[in-house]
C-alpha positions in Angstrom: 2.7 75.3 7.3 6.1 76.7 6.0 6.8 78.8 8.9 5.4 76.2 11.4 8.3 73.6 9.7 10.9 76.6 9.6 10.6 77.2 13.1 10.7 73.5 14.4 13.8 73.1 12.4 15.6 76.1 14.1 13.8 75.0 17.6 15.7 70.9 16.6 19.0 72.8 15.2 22.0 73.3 17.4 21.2 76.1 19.5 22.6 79.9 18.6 22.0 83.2 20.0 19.4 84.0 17.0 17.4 81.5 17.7 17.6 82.5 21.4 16.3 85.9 21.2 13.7 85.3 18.6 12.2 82.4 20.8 8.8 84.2 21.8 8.4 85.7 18.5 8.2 82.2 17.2 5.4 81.8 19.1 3.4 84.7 17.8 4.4 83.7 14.0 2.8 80.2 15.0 0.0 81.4 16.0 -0.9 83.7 13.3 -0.2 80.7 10.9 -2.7 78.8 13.1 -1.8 75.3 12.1 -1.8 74.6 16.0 -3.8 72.6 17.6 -4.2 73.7 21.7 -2.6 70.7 22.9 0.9 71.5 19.9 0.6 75.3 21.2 0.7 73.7 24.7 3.7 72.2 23.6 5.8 74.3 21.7 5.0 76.8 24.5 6.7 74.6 27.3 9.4 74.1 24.6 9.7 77.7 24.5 10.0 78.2 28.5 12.6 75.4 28.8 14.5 76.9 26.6 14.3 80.9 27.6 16.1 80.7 31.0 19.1 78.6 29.5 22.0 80.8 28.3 23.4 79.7 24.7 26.1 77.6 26.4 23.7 75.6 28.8 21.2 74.9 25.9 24.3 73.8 23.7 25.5 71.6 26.5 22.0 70.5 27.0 21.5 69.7 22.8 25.5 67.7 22.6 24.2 65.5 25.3 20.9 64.8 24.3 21.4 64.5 20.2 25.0 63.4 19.9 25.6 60.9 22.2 22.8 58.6 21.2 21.7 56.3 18.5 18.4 56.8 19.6 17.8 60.5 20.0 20.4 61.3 17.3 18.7 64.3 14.6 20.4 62.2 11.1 17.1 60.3 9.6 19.2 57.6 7.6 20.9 56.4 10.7 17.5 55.3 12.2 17.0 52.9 8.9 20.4 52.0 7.7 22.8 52.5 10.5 26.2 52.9 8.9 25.1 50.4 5.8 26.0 51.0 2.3 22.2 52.1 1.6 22.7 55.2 3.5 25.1 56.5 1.0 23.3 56.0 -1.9 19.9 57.3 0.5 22.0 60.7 1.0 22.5 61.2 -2.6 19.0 61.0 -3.8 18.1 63.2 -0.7 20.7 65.4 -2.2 19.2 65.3 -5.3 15.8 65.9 -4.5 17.0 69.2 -3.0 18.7 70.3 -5.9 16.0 69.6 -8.4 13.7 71.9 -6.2 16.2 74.5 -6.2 17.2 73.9 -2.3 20.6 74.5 -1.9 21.4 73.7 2.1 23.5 76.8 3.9 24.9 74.3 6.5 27.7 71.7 6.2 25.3 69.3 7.8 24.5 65.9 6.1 21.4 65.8 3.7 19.5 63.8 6.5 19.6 65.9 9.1 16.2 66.3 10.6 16.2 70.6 10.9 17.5 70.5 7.3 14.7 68.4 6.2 12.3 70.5 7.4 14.0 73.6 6.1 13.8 71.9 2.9 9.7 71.4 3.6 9.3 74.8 4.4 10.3 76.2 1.0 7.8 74.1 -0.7 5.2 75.6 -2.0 3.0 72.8 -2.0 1.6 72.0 1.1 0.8 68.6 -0.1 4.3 67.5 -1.2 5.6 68.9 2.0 2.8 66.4 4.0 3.7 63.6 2.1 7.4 64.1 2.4 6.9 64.5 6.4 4.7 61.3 6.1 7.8 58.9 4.1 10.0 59.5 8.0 6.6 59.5 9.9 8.4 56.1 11.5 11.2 57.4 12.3 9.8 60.3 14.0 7.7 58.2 15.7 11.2 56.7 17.4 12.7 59.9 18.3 9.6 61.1 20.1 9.5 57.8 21.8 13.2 57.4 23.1 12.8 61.4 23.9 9.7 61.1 26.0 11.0 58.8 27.6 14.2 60.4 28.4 11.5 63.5 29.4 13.5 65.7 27.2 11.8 68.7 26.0 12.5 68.0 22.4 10.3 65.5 22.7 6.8 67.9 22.6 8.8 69.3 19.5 8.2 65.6 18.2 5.0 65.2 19.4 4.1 68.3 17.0 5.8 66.4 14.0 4.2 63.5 14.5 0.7 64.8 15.0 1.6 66.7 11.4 1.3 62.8 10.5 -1.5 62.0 11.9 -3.5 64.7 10.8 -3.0 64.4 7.1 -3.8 60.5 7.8 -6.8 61.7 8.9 -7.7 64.2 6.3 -6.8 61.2 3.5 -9.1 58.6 5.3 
């Protein structure tokens, strides 16, 4: 499951010419986790082709428009529940805090609830469980961003599709 997180949250990071080239050997480190279902493969792969032809500066262009631009689509969890309320503050310091107590120090100047970061932070955990349950706490919230990005047929939103069927599954496997 760690790489599976690790590479969403460079696939939902702003785009860089890393991430570029390694995007079909992401495929082949998904696979041989084989966490997968057909229909997630399915998707990640057509994430994967939208992405290839694109140079850097067209999939940059592509991720401004889409993530910054809108309340909706935007990649910071917090916003979705508290908007720009005093909650959020305190929110991002116990988010911080979490990190640190697990050791997690971020290497990016982003905020503490931004989406790729969080799942950075669930691929270092060792414990598959805590990682599902932590997914599980925004499992609304990702339900809204895969909404408002299907419906804006974005590309991201199969990326989405795979976090929330994360959800689902463990649901499933608790039931």
């Amino acid at each position: 499951m760690q790489n599976t997180y690790k590479i969403l949250s460079l696939l939902l990071d702003y785009p860089d010419e890393g991430v570029k080239e390694n995007l079909y050997q992401f495929m082949e480190v998904v696979d041989e986790e084989n966490l997968l279902d057909s229909e997630q493969r399915v998707k990640l792969a057509k994430f994967i082709d939208y992405a290839s032809p694109l140079t850097v500066g067209e999939w940059q262009m592509n991720y401004v428009q889409l993530f910054d631009f809108s309340t909706k689509t935007n990649l910071y969890l917090f916003d979705h529940v508290y908007g720009d309320s005093r909650e959020r503050g305190q929110a991002m310091v116990d988010l911080t805090e979490m990190y640190a107590k697990s050791g997690f120090t971020p290497c990016s100047n982003e905020l503490p609830d931004y989406l790729p970061l969080f799942l950075e932070y669930l691929s270092l955990l060792s414990n598959g469980d805590e990682s599902s349950k932590l997914l599980k706490e925004i499992a609304h919230i990702l339900e809204n961003m895969k909404k408002a990005l299907v419906k804006k047929e974005s590309p991201y939103g199969g990326l989405l599709e795979i976090l929330c069927k994360f959800n689902n599954n463990a649901t499933q496997a608790v039931n």
